[in-house]
C-alpha positions in Angstrom: -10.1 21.4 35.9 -6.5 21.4 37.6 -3.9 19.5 35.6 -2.3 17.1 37.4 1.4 18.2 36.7 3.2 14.9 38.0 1.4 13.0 35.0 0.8 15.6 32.7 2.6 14.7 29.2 3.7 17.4 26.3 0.7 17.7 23.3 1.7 19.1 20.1 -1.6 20.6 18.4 -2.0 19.1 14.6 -1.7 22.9 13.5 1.6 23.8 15.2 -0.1 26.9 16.7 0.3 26.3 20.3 1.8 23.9 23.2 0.0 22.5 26.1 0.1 20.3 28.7 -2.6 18.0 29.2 -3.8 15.8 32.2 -2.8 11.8 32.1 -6.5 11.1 33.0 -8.3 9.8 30.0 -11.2 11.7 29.3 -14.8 9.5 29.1 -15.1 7.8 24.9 -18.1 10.0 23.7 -20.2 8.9 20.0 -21.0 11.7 17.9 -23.8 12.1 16.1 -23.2 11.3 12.6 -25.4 12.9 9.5 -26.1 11.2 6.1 -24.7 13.9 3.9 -25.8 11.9 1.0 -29.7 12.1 2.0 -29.2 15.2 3.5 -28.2 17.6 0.9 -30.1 17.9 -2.8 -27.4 17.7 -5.8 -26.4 21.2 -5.4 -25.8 21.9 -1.8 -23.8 18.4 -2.1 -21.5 19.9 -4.4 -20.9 23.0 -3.1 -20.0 21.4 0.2 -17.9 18.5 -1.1 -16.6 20.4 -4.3 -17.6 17.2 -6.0 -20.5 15.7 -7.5 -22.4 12.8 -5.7 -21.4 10.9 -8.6 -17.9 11.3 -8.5 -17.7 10.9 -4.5 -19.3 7.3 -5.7 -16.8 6.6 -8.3 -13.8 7.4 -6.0 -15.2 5.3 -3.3 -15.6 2.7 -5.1 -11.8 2.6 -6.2 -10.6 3.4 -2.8 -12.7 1.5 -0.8 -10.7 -1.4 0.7 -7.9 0.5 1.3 -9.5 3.1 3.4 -11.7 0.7 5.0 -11.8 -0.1 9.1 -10.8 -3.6 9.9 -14.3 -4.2 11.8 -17.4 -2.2 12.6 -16.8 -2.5 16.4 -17.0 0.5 18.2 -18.9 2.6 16.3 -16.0 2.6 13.6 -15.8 5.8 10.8 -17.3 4.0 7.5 -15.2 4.5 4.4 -17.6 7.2 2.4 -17.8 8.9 6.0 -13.8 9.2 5.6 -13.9 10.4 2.3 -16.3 13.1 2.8 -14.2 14.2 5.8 -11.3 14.3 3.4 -13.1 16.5 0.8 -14.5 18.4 3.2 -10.8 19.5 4.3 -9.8 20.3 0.9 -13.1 22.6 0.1 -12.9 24.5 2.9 -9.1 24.8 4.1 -10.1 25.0 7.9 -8.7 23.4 10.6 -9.2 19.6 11.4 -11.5 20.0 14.5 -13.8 21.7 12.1 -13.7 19.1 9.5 -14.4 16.5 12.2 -17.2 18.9 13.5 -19.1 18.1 10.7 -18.7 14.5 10.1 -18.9 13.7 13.5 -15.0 12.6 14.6 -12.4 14.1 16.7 -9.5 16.4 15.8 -7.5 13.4 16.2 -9.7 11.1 14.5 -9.9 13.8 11.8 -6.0 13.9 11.0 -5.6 10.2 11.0 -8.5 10.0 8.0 -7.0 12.7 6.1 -3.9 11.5 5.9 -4.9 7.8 5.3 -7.5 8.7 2.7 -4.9 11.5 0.7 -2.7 8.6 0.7 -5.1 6.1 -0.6 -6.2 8.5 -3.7 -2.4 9.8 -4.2 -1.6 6.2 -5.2 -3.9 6.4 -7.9 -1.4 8.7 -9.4 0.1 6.1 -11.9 -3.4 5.3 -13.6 -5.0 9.4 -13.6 -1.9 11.5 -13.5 0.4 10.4 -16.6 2.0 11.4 -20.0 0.7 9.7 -23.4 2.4 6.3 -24.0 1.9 5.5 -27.4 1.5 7.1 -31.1 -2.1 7.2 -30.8 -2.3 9.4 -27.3 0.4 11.5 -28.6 -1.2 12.6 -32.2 -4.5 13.3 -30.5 -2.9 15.6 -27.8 -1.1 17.5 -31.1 -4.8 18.0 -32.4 -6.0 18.9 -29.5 -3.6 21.8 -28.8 -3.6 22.6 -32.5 -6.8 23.8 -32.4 -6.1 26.0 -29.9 -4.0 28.7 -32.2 -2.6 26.5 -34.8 0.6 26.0 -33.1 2.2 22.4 -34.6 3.5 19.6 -32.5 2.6 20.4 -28.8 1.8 18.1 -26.1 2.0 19.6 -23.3 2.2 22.7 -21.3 4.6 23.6 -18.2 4.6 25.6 -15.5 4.8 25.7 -12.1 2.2 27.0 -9.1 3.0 27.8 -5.3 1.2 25.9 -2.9 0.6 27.3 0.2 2.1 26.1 3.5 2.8 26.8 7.4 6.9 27.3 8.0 8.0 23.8 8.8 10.7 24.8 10.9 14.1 23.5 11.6 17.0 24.9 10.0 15.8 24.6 6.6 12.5 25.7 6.8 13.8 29.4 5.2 14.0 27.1 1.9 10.4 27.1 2.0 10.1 30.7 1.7 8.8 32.0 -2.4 9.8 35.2 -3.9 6.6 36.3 -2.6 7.2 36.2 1.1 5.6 33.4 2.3 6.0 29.5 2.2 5.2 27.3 -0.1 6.2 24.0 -2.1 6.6 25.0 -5.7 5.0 22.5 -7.8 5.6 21.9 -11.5 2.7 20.3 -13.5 2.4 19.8 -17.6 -1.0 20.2 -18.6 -3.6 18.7 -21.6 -5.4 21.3 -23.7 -8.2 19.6 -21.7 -7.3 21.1 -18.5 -6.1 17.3 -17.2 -2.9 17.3 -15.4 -0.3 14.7 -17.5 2.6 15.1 -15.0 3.1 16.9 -11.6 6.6 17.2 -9.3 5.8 17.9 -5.6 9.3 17.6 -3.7 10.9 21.9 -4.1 10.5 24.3 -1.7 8.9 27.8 -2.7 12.6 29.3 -3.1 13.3 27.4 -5.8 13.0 28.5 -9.9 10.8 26.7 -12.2 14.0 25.9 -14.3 15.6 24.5 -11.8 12.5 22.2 -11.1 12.7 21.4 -14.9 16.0 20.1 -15.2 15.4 18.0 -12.7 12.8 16.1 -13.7 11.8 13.2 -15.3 9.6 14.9 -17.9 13.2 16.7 -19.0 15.2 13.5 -19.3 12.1 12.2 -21.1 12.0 14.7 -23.7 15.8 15.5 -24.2 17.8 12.2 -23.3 15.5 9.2 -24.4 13.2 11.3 -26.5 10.1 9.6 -25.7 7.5 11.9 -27.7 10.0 12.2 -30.3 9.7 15.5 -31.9 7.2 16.6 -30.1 7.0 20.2 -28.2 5.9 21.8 -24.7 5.2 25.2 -24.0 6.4 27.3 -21.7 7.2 30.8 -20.0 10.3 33.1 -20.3 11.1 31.6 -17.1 12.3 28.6 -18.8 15.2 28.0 -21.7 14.6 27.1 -25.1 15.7 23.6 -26.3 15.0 21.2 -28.9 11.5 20.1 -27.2 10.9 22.9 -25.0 9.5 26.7 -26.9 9.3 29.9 -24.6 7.9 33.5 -26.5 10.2 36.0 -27.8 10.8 39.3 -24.8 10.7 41.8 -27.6 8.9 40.5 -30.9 9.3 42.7 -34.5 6.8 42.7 -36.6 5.7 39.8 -38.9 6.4 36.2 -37.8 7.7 36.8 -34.3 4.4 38.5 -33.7 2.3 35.5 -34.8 4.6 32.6 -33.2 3.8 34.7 -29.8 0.1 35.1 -30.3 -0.1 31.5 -31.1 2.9 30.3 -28.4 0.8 32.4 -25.3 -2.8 31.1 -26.6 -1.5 27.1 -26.6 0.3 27.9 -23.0 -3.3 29.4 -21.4 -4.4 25.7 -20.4 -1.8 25.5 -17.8 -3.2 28.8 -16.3 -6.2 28.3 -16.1 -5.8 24.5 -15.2 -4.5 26.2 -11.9 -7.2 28.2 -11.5 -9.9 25.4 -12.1 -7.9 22.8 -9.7 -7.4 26.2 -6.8 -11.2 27.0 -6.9 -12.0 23.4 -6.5 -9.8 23.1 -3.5 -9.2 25.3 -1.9 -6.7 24.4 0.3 -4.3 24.7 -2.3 -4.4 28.3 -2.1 -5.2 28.5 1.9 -2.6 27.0 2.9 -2.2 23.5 5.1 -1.2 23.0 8.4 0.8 19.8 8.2 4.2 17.6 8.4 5.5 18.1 4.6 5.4 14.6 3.2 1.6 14.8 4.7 1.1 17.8 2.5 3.0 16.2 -0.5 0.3 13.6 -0.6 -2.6 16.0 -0.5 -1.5 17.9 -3.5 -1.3 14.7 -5.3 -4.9 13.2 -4.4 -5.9 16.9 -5.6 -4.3 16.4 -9.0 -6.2 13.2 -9.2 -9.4 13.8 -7.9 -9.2 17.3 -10.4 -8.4 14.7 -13.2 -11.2 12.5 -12.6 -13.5 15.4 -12.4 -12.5 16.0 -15.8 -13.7 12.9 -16.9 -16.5 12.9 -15.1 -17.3 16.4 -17.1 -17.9 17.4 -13.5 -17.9 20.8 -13.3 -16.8 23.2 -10.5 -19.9 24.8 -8.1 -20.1 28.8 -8.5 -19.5 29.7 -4.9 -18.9 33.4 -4.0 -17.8 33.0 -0.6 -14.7 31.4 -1.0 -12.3 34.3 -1.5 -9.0 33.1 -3.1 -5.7 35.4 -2.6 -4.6 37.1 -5.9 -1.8 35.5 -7.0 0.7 37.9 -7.8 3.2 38.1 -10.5 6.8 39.0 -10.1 9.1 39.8 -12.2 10.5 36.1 -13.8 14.3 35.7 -14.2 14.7 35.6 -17.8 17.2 32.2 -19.2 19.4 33.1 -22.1 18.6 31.2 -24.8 20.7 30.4 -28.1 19.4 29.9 -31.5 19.8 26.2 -32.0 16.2 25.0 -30.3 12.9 24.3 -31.6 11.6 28.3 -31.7 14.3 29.2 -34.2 12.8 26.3 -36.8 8.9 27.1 -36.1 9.7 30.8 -36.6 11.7 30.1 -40.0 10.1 27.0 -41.2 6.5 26.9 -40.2 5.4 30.9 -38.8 7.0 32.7 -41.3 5.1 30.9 -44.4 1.6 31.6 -42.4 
């Protein structure tokens, strides 16, 4: 069909990838057939689509409901479980938007405006799923919890940080965006349970940026060495981070004796974090993928993942085994290492608590 160039306007495609112009005429409103994925697919083939039990969908949609909800039924309107399966759909398969409206039944259009009103709606549950202990009580269990582990004393928490993949956002910053790795990311920083949950999560750095740097910047740091909120209580955490008075990294070069057992037990009560990443990647996989949209658009998507992960963990809901989604290995690099002094929290385990095991 010939464009009429006198009326034509400028589209931007949702994924960046291309220009075009497009004519002024407005093309004919067409109703898409839309399937019952609820009655459609057994248990199984539900999750392995959605990533997400029928049961947990439920659950969400329950909480979410009225703020994801159409303010009348005319026209055929997207109901609110249709919106949320859209959503999930996106972050189990990492595809592009027209597909994800493909197989609800929606345009590309339609599709972007869902998925970002429906991230948003389950990012602002981030207060109530996402959040540190508050009292004595939280905080003693978490200190079982993680002694159990390897018998390391006093640990709440473990830190570190994951890139999540993302499309350059242009402009004349977008070369911030860029990891040690080669390609662009946000860098997010997350403390974990020995549960898997996710207690904490910063999603505002660009890929360039170290996970110290993150650190020191955060709430969880001023929480821990300014107001001392946990009190003496300890977080893991890589070479990649300094030692401190809450905060225990693993020696570089252990000698024999108690170094050796601090690291043993140190790198077995850190192992949640890593695999928490791996559980929360395989179950969305757009995390890894990579996403094709505006950066405070993608900010809220890695949120409503953290919560949706964390309610799955409630839920005991457990991720599908699916062979056909092929993650990218996530290489390691070579971690600038922080000097440390000896007045922190390692130097007292090692001569006060390790040393008499």
């Amino acid at each position: 069909m010939e464009l009429i160039m006198d009326h034509a306007i400028l589209f931007e495609d949702d994924d960046d990838e291309f220009n075009m112009y497009v004519n002024y005429v407005r093309r004919p409103y067409t109703i898409r057939c839309r399937i019952d994925h609820f009655n459609k697919w057994d248990d199984y083939d539900f999750k392995a689509r959605f990533r997400l039990s029928k049961e947990t969908v439920i659950e969400v949609l329950n909480i979410i409901k009225h703020s994801i909800s159409s303010n009348s039924d005319r026209n055929h309107a997207v109901t609110p479980v249709q919106k949320l399966l859209l959503t999930l759909r996106f972050y189990a398969t990492g595809s592009y938007l027209i597909s994800a409206g493909d197989f609800i039944g929606v345009s590309k259009s339609s599709a972007c405006l869902i998925v970002r009103d429906v991230s948003l709606a389950i990012a602002n549950l981030r207060k109530e799923y996402v959040r540190m202990p508050e009292n004595d009580l939280e905080i003693r269990q978490l200190q079982k919890d993680f002694y159990k582990i390897a018998k390391f004393p006093l640990v709440i928490g473990a830190i570190d940080c994951t890139h999540v993949k993302i499309q350059s956002p242009g402009g004349p910053n977008s070369e911030y965006f860029r990891n040690r790795k080669g390609w662009f990311s946000f860098n997010v920083q997350t403390v974990v349970s020995s549960k898997l949950k996710i207690m904490d999560i910063v999603v505002r750095w660009p890929g360039s940026t170290h996970d110290s740097t993150i650190f020191s910047n955060s709430k969880i740091y001023q929480d821990l060495h300014v107001t001392k909120k946990w009190g003496n209580s300890l977080i893991v955490a890589d070479s990649g981070y300094a030692n401190t008075d809450h905060v225990v990294t693993p020696f570089l070069n252990p000698q024999p004796g108690p170094e050796n057992v601090y690291n043993e037990s140190q790198i077995r009560t850190r192992n949640p974090v890593e695999r928490t990443y791996g559980v929360w990647k395989r179950r969305f996989p757009i995390l890894s993928l990579g996403m094709r949209f505006q950066v405070h658009k993608i900010q809220s998507v890695i949120i409503a993942c953290s919560v949706l992960h964390n309610i799955a963990i409630d839920k005991n809901d457990k991720i599908p085994y699916d062979n056909s989604i092929q993650l990218p290995e996530d290489v390691l690099e070579n971690i600038p290492i922080i000097q440390n002094n000896q007045n922190n929290a390692r130097s007292r385990l090692l001569n006060e608590y390790f040393s008499q095991l």
